[in-house]
C-alpha positions as CSV (number, residue, x, y, z in Angstrom):
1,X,62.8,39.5,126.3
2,X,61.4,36.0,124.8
3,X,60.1,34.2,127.4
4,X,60.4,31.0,125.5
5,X,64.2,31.6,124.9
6,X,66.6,28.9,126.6
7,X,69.0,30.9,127.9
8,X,66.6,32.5,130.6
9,X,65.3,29.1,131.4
10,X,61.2,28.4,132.6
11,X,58.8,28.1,135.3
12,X,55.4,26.8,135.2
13,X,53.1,28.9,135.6
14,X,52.0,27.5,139.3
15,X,55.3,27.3,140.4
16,X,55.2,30.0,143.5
17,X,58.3,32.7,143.9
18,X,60.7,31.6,146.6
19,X,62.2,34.3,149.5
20,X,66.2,33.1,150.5
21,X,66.8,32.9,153.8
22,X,70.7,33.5,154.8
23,X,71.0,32.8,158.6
24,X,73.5,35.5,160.8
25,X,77.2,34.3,160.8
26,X,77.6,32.7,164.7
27,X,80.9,34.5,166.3
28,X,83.7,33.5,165.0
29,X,85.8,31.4,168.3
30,X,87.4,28.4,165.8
31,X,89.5,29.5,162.5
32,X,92.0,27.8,159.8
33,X,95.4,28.7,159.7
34,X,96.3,31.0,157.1
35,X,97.3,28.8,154.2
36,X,94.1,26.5,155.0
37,X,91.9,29.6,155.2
38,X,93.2,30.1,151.9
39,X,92.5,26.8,149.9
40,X,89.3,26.5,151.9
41,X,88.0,29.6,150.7
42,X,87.1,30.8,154.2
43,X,88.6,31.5,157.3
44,X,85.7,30.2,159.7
45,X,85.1,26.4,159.6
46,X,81.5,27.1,159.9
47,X,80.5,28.9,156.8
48,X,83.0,25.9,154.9
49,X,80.8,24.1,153.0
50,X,82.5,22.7,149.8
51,X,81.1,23.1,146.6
52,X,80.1,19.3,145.6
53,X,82.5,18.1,148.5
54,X,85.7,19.1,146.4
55,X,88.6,20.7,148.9
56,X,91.2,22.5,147.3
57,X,94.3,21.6,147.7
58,X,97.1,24.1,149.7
59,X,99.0,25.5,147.8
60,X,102.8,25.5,147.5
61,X,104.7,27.5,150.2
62,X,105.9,30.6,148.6
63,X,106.2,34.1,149.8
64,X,104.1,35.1,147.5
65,X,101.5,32.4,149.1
66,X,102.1,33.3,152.0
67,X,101.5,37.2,151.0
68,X,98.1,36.2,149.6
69,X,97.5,33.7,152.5
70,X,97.7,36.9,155.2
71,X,96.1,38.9,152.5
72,X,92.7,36.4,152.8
73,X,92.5,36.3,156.1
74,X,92.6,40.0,156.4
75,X,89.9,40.5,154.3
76,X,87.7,37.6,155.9
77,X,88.1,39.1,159.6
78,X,87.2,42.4,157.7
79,X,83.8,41.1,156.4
80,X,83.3,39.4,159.4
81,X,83.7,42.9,161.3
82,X,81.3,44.2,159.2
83,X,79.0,42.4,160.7
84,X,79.7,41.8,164.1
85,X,81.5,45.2,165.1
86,X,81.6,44.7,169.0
87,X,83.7,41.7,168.8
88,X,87.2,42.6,170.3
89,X,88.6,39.4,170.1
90,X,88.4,39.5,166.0
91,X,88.9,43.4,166.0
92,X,92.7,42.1,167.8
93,X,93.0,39.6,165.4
94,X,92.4,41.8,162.6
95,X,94.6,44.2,163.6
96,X,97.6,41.5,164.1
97,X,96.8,41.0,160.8
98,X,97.1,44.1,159.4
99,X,100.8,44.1,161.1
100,X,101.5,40.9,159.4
101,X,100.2,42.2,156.1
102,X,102.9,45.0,156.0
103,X,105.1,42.9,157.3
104,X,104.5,40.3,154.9
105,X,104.6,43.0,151.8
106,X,107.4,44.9,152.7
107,X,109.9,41.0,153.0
108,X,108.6,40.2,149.4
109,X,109.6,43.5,148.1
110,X,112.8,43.3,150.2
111,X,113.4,39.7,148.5
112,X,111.2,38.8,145.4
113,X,110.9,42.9,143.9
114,X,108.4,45.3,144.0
115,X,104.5,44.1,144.3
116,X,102.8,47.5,143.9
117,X,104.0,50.6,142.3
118,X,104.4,52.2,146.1
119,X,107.4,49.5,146.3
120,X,109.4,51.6,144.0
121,X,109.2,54.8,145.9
122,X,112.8,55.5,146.9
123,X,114.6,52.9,144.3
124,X,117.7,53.2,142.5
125,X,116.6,52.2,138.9
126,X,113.4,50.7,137.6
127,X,112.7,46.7,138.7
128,X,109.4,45.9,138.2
129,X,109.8,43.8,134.6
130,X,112.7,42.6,136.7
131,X,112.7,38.1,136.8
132,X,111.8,36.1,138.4
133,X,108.0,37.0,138.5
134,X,106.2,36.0,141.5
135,X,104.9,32.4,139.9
136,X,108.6,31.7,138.4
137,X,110.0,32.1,142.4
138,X,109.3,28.5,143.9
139,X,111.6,27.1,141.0
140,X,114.3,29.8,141.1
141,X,114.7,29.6,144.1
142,X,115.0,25.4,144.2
143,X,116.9,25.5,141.1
């Protein structure tokens, strides 16, 4: 490797290496709703820090956003378990969530058409090239 190529950028030589510092996560007792958690990029209020100060905007209500919605925060109380085991209050949160997840999947498939290839198991015919596709639903459906 060139040291003096760009693309790897430069350092002085005096300039001293650096050791990050990530501080532990606080419990988690304050959380977004689910679409928020979504656009914010985080479920806890505490780790949101905005790239630049630019908030996403929500997004519009679909089933499929609300499938990906429940979908976050599942997997943020997951990473936050994995961390912070011993709290129950999350661990029954999670756990709601999980329900809700199901829940959530199985009324798309029921109304929008299969999501994942388990969704055909037990079909009549073949549906998954079937319209509308999950981004063409908001305007089908107010059309």
């Amino acid at each position: 490797m060139n040291r003096n190529d760009s693309r790897y950028g430069s350092l002085p030589s005096y300039a001293p290496l650096v050791a990050a510092y990530v501080p532990m996560q606080e419990t988690a007792n304050d959380t977004y709703e689910t679409s928020a958690a979504l656009a914010r990029g985080t479920l806890f209020p505490g780790l949101d820090l905005p790239f630049k100060n630019i908030v996403n905007d929500a997004l519009p209500d679909t089933p499929m956003h609300e499938m990906m919605a429940i979908d976050f925060v599942a997997d943020e109380l997951e990473l936050y378990l994995d961390t912070h085991g011993d709290d129950e209050e999350a661990f029954a949160m999670y756990q709601t969530f999980l329900a809700l997840r199901q829940e959530a999947r199985e009324r798309y498939a029921r109304t929008c058409g299969p999501i994942t290839q388990q969704d055909m198991l037990g079909s009549d015919r073949y549906t998954w090239t079937d319209n509308p596709w999950p981004w063409e639903y908001r305007g089908r459906r107010e059309g």
